[in-house]
C-alpha positions in Angstrom: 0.0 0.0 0.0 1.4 3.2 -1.0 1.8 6.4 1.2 0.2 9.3 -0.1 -0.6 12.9 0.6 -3.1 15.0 0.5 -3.2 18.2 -1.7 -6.5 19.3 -1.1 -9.4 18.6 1.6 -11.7 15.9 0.0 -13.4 13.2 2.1 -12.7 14.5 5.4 -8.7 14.6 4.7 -7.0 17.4 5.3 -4.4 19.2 3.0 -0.8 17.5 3.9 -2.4 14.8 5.8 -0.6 11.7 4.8 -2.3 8.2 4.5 -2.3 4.6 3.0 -4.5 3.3 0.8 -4.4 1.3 -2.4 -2.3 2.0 -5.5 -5.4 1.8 -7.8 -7.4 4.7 -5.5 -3.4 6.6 -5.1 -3.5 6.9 -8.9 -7.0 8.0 -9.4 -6.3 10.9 -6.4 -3.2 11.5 -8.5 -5.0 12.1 -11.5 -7.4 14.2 -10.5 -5.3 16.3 -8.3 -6.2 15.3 -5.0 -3.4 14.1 -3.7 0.6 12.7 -4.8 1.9 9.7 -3.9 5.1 9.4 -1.3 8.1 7.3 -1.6 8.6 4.8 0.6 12.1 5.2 1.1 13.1 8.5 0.0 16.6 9.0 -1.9 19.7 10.1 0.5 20.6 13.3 0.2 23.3 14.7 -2.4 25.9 16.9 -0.6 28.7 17.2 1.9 29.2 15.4 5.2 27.1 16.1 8.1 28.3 19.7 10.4 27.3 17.4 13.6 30.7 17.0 15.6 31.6 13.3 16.5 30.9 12.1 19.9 33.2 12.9 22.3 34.5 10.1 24.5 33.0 9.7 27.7 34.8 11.4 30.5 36.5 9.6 33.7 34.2 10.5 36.2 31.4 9.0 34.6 33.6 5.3 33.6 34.9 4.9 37.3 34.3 1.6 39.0 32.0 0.8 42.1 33.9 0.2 45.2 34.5 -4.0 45.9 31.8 -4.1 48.0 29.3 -3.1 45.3 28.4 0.3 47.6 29.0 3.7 47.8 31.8 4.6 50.0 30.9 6.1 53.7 31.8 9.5 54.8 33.7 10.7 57.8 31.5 11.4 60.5 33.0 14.7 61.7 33.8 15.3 65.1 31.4 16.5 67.4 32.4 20.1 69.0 29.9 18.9 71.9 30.7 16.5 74.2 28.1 13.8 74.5 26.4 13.8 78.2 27.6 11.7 80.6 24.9 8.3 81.3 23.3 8.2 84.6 
């Protein structure tokens, strides 16, 4: 079935709406103007590389290991300016 689009509103498509339907009804809408068909896989396009930059390698931060235990290391519990009071 191929893809075609609509040029005009007819049958309650809208212009540009694409839609399937069978290639004896996408030459009739062809013929009389109501629509063109779409290929299904559209040529590459001619012309230079793509301007997109490569990917940049992924930084060291984000490739580091987990500790051997499998968990996130603890911090340092600081040390208390306040003593702790004395149990009765």
């Amino acid at each position: 079935m191929p893809e075609v689009v609509a040029l005009t509103y007819f049958d309650n498509r809208v212009r540009g709406e694409r839609f399937h339907c069978s290639s004896y009804l996408a030459g009739e809408l062809a013929q009389k103007g109501l629509a063109r068909e779409i290929e299904a896989h559209p040529k590459k396009a001619a012309g230079t590389k793509s301007s997109a930059s490569p990917a940049a390698p992924a930084s060291q931060k984000q490739t580091l290991s987990k500790s051997k235990a499998g968990r996130k290391p603890r911090r340092k519990r600081a040390a208390s300016s306040s003593p702790t009071p004395p149990s009765e």
